[in-house]
N, C-alpha and C positions, 0 to 999 in steps of 0.2 A: 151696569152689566155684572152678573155676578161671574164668580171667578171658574165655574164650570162650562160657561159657555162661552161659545166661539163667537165672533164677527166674521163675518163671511164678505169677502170681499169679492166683487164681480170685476173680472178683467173688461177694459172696455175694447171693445174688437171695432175695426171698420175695414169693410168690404175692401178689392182695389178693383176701379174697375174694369171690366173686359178681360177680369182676372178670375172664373167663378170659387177655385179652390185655391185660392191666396188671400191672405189676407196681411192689416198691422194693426197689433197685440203692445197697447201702452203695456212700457214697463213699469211695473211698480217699485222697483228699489234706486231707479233714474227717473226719475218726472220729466216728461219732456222727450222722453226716447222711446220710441216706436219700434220693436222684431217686428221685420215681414217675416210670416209664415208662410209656407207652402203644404198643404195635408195634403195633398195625392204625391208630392215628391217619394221619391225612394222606393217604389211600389207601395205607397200608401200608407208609409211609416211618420212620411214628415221630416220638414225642414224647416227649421228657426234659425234667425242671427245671431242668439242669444249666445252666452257664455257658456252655458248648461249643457245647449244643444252642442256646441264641438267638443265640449269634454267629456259629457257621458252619455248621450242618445247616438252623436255619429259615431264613435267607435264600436258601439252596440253594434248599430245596422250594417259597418263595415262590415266586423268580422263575423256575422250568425245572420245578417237580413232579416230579423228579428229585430221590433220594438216592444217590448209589454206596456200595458197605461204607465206604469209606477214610473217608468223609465225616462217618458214624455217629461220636458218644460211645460212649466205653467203656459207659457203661450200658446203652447202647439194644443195643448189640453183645448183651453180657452176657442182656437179657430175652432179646432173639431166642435166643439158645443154649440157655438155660432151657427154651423155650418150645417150643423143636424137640427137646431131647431129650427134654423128657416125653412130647410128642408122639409120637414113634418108641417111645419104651416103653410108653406105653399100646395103641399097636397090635401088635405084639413080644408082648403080653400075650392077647392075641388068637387068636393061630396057635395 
């Protein structure tokens, strides 16, 4: 791999079920250790168990109810993505 490009690592997400906007988001710097996320927590800000999420996404949404993407954990990223593509394939499935 040359030294300009990136390896793009895909978080692995899995569903919970009877849960449709929750999910668990392997971590990548624990092996072994799963954030459950929730994307419609907060008014749709999102919630993670991560370390990231209580130190710099909850005090966001605390005090402004405001999240920006930048702001988001990798995790909560990851559901949302998860969560928009099934989304678009289940209606894709549709036409």
């Amino acid at each position: 791999m040359s030294p300009a490009s990136k390896e793009v690592q895909v978080a692995v997400v899995r569903p919970i079920a009877g849960e449709p906007t929750t999910f668990e988001v392997a971590s990548k710097s624990e092996p072994g250790t799963w954030h459950r996320v929730d994307i419609k927590a907060h008014g749709g800000c999102g919630q993670c168990a991560c370390i990231r999420w209580d130190t710099v996404s909850w005090p966001r949404i605390r005090d402004t109810r405001n999240l920006p993407p930048s702001m988001r954990c990798r995790h909560l990223k990851a559901a949302r993505e998860y969560y928009t593509n099934h989304k678009i394939a289940a209606e894709r499935a549709y036409e």
